[in-house]
C-alpha positions, -999 to +999 in steps of 0.1 A: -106-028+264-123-044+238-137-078+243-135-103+210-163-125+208-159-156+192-183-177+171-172-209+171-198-217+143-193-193+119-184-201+085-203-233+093-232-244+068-257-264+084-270-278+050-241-300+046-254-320+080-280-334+059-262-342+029-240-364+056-270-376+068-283-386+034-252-400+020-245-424+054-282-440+046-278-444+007-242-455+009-240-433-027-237-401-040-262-410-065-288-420-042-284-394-022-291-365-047-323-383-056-332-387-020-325-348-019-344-338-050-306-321-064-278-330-084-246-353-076-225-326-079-243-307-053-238-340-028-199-340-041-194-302-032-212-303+003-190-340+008-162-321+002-174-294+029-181-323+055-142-335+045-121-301+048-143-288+078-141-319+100-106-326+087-115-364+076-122-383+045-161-390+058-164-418+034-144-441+018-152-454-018-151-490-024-163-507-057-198-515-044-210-480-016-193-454+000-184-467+033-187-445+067-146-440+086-147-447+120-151-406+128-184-405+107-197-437+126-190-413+160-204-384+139-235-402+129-262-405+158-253-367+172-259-353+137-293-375+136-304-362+168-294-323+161-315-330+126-344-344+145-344-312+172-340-294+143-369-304+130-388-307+160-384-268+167-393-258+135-424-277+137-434-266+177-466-240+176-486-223+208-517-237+199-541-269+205-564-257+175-558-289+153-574-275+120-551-273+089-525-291+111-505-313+090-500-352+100-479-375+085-477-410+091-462-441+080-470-481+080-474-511+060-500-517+033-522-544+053-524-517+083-541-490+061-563-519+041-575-537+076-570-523+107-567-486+103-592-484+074-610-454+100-574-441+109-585-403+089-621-399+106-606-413+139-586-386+140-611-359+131-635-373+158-605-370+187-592-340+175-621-322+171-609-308+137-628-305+109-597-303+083-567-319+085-541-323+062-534-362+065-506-380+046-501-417+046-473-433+030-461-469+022-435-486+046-403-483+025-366-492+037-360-456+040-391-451+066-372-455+096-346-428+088-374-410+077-389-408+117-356-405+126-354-371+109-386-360+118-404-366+080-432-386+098-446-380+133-460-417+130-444-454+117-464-485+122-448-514+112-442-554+123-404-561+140-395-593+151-396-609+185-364-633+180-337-616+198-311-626+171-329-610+144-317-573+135-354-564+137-359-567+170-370-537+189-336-537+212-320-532+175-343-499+170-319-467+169-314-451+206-334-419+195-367-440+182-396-451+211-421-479+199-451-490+220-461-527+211-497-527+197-508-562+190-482-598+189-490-624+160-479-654+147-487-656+106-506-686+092-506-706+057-532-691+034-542-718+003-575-718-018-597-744-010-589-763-037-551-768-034-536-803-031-518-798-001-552-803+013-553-838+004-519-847+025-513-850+061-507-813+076-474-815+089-441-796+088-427-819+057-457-810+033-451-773+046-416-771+032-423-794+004-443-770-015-429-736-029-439-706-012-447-671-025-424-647-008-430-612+008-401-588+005-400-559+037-374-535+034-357-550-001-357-586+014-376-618+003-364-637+039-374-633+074-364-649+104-387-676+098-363-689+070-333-684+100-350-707+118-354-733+088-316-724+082-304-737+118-327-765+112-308-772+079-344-765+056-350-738+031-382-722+021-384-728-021-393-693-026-401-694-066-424-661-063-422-625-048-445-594-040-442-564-020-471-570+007-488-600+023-524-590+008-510-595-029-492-627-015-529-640-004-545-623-038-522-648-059-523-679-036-565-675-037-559-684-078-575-716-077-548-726-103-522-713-080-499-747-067-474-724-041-486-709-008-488-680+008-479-669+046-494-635+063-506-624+092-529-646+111-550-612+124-556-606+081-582-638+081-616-616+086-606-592+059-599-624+040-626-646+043-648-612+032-624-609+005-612-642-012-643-668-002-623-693-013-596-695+007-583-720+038-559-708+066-536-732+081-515-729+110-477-731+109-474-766+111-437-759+138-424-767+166-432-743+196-398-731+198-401-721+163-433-705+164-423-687+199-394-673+175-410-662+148-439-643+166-443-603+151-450-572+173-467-546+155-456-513+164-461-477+167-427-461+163-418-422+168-391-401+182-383-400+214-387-359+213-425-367+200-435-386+233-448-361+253-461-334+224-498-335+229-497-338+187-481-371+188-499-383+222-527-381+205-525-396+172-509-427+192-541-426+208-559-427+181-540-456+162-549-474+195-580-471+195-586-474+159-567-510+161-589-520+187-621-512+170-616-533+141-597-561+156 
């Protein structure tokens, strides 16, 4: 008798995974075969793969984005996590020699410029290497699918502590870990000749003035301006940059009538760099501050924790952070 042995999986091209992937973080075929590297009617053939393997439409176009059906929104965080093991496998060696080992880690500007200035020779010191291929990138709205698929072994970034905001660390995806480095509330940054220092500090002269805005992840408002929302305030917002170190750059112009708002742990690395400049604290009510308090965090995968790789370079940022703070 002859035993037929079947492979449930054949026929089945794993590629088209990350395409779904792709295309259920850019909302767009477009995006996604720039995210990719190939062209849209690459995404459109391995879409149509996705549709007539799974039996479903995948994604619905509207006017604006492609929008996920309910099946792909079931699909979604098992694909994520096979992609992530995936990657994780691929990546897994039998050796604790760190030389020519490749790390890859992501975080906001101000990290990189003030607290983890050492971050590269930190981690030739602990891992008794003396080459390593290091790569640091930008914090980018993409960054967090980028952990999630295993592109960085390491984000740092600031989340939220409001438990409304959609950038609290409850919100984080199930398959992403985060241990809380340091808790700050930002302060007011002016030159030392601005006229707000000729008024009474309170929280009317701190809304009457316009503010230079910081955008994270595409947006110019955080849950500070919530908080002024319920409050029935707005923020005038009449000037945006992408990080909090060219928001304190501009407001140091001594010509310069808005204000600027940044991380209160920034003021040694900007009295040494801007001489002129005054920080204020947020002139709100406890509540409010309470609210708008950020945790800086490490962030990785949850199939990093225990590699002695990732244990290590979380070890490192640690101590690092603590060295210069």
């Amino acid at each position: 008798m002859v035993i037929e042995m079947v492979y449930p999986l054949k026929g089945f091209d794993f590629k088209i995974l990350e395409t779904f992937s792709i295309i259920y973080a850019e909302k767009s075929v477009r995006g996604a075969s720039k995210r990719l590297g190939v062209t849209p009617s690459t995404i459109s053939k391995n879409l149509a793969k996705l549709r007539s393997w799974y039996d479903d439409e995948i994604f619905v176009q509207t006017p604006n984005e492609l929008i996920p059906t309910p099946f792909s929104e079931q699909l979604y965080p098992m694909v994520e996590d096979f992609l992530s093991t995936a990657k994780f496998i691929s990546q897994m060696k039998n050796t604790q020699n760190w030389n020519g080992q490749k790390i890859n880690l992501i975080m906001e500007e101000h990290f990189l410029t003030i607290a983890l200035k050492s971050i590269s020779s930190d981690l030739h010191k602990l891992m008794n290497a003396n080459f390593l291929e290091i790569k640091i990138s930008n914090w980018n709205y993409n960054s967090m699918s980028d952990i999630t698929h295993g592109e960085f072994d390491i984000g740092v970034c600031g989340l939220e502590s409001c438990l409304d905001s959609k950038y609290h660390p409850d919100k984080l995806p199930i398959n992403i870990c985060y241990e809380i480095l340091f808790r700050d509330v930002p302060s007011v940054y002016v030159h030392k000749d601005h006229p707000i220092l000729s008024e009474r500090w309170c929280f009317e002269t701190f809304i009457k003035y316009e503010h230079i805005g910081v955008s994270w992840e595409n947006k110019k408002e955080w849950v500070l301006d919530t908080c002024l929302n319920d409050i029935g305030y707005k923020r005038k917002i009449t000037l945006v940059v992408d990080s909090f170190i060219n928001a304190v750059q501009l407001a140091a112009n001594p010509e310069e009538h808005r204000i600027a708002i940044a991380p209160s742990y920034c003021w040694p690395h900007i009295t040494n760099s801007f001489a002129n400049m005054v920080k204020l604290e947020m002139p709100l009510a406890d509540d409010i501050r309470k609210r708008i308090e950020v945790l800086y965090v490490i962030l990785y995968h949850k199939r990093m924790k225990n590699t002695i790789k990732n244990k290590t370079i979380r070890k490192c940022i640690h101590s690092s952070f603590n060295s210069h703070c």
